[in-house]
ZAMARGU-4260 file (C-alpha; in steps of 0.2 Angstrom, whole numbers, plus 5000, padded with zeros to 4 digits):
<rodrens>
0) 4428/4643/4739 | 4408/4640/4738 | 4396/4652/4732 | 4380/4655/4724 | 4376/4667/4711
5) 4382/4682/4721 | 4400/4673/4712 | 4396/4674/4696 | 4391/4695/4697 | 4409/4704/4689
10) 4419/4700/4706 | 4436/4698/4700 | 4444/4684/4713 | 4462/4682/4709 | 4469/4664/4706
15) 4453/4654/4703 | 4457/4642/4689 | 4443/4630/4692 | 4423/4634/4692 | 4409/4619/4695
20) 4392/4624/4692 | 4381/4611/4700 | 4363/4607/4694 | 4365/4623/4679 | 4349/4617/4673
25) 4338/4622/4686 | 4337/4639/4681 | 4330/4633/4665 | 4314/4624/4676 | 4307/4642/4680
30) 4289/4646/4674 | 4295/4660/4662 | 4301/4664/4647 | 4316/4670/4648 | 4324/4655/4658
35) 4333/4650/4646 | 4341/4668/4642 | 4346/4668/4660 | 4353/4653/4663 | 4364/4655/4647
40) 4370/4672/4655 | 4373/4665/4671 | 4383/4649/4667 | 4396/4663/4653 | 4397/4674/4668
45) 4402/4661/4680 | 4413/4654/4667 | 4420/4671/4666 | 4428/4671/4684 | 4439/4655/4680
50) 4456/4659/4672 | 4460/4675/4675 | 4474/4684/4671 | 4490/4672/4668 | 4481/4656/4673
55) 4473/4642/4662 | 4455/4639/4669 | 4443/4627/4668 | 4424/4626/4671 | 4413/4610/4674
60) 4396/4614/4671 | 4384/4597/4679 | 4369/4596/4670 | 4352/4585/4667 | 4349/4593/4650
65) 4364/4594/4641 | 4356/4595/4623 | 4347/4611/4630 | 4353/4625/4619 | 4357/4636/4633
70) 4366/4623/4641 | 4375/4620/4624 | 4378/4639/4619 | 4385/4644/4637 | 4399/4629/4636
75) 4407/4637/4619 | 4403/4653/4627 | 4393/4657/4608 | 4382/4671/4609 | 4376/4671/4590
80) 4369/4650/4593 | 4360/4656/4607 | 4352/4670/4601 | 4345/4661/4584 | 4337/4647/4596
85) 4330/4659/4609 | 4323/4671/4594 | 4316/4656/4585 | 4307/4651/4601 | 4302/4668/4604
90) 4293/4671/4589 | 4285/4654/4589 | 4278/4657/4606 | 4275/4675/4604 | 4284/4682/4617
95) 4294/4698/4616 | 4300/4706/4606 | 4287/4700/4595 | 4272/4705/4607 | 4271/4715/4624
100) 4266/4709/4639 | 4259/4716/4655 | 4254/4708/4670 | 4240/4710/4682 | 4240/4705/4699
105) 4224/4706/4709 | 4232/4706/4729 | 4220/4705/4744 | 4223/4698/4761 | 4210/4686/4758
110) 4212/4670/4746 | 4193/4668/4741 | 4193/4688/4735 | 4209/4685/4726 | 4205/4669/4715
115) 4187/4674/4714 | 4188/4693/4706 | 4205/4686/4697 | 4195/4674/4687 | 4182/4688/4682
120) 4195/4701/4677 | 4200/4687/4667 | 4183/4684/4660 | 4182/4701/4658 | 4197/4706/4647
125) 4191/4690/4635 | 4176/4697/4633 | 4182/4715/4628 | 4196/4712/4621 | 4201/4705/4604
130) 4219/4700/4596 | 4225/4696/4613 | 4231/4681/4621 | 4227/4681/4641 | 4236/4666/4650
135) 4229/4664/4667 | 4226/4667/4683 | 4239/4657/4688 | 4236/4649/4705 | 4236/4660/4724
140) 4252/4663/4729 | 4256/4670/4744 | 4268/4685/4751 | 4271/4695/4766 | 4254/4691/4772
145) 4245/4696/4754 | 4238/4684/4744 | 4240/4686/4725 | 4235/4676/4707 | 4244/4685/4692
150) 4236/4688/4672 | 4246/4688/4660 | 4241/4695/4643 | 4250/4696/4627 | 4246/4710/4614
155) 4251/4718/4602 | 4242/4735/4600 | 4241/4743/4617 | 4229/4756/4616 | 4214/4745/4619
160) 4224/4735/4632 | 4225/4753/4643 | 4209/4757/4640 | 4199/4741/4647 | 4215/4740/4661
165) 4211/4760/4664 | 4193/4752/4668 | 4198/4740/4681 | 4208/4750/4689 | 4196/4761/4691
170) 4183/4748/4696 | 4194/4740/4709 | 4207/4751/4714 | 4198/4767/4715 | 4180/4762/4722
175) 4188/4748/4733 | 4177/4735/4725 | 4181/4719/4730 | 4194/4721/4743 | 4205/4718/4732
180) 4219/4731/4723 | 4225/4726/4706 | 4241/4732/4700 | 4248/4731/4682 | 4265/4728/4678
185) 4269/4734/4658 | 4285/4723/4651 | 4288/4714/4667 | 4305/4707/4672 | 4299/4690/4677
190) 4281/4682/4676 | 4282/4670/4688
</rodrens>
């Protein structure tokens, strides 16, 4: 039986006593911070389907980073090691849940509007916000035909953030300044 991820989400396959994960690390290559947190939840759920029951299992995990503590945490299955090395790295870098995050994407339909009012948003919240950390834009990418460049801003007192963000919405979304509409995403999910 070959599969992708769709496997390893609670299906209860009977008689499976042997799981290979092939190039587990890949995951871990993903431009966002919790990578690591899902790559170690994948590989324990797909470890999870291999010796159910009656039956002995056994999982063979192929990596390129084997000393990656995800890698290492998901191969005893131990939650606690994880979640000391993925806190440590969390507060080090500032991600949650030691800040919030929102994201801003500025979408238009042309490229040259996108990067162009992206890069004075950016300027913009800089310049009128303080105790913040704004990564980005992040290069045009393209979907269904919309071209979009995400900010990302890290903060942790969000009454100023809503108010400059209540601004540029207001600006651009509003007025239709630009071309452009620039939607915020509090807390995202993923920030790539």
């Amino acid at each position: 039986m070959l599969g992708t991820q769709m496997i390893a989400k609670g299906l209860d396959f009977s008689n499976v006593t042997f799981v290979g994960v092939l190039m587990a690390d890949l995951s871990l290559m993903v431009p966002d911070f919790r990578a690591s947190e899902r790559t170690f939840q994948l590989l324990c759920q797909v470890a999870g389907r291999s010796g159910r029951g009656e039956k002995q299992g056994t999982v063979m995990i192929q990596t390129f980073n084997p000393e990656h503590y995800a890698i290492k945490a998901a191969v005893k299955q131990d939650y606690d090691a994880f979640f000391k090395e993925e806190i440590a790295f969390r507060k080090k870098a500032k991600y949650p849940p030691y800040c919030h995050l929102v994201s801003v994407i500025v979408q238009s339909r042309s490229p040259k509007n996108v990067h162009s009012i992206a890069l004075d948003i950016s300027q913009y919240l800089k310049d009128h916000l303080e105790k913040v950390r704004i990564i980005g834009p992040q290069s045009t990418f393209k979907m269904q035909d919309i071209y979009r460049e995400r900010i990302l801003i890290k903060y942790i007192e969000s009454k100023p953030i809503y108010e400059q963000l209540s601004i540029i919405d207001d600006y651009y979304n509003r007025t239709r300044k630009g071309g452009v509409i620039v939607a915020c995403d509090f807390n995202p999910y993923s920030t790539y």
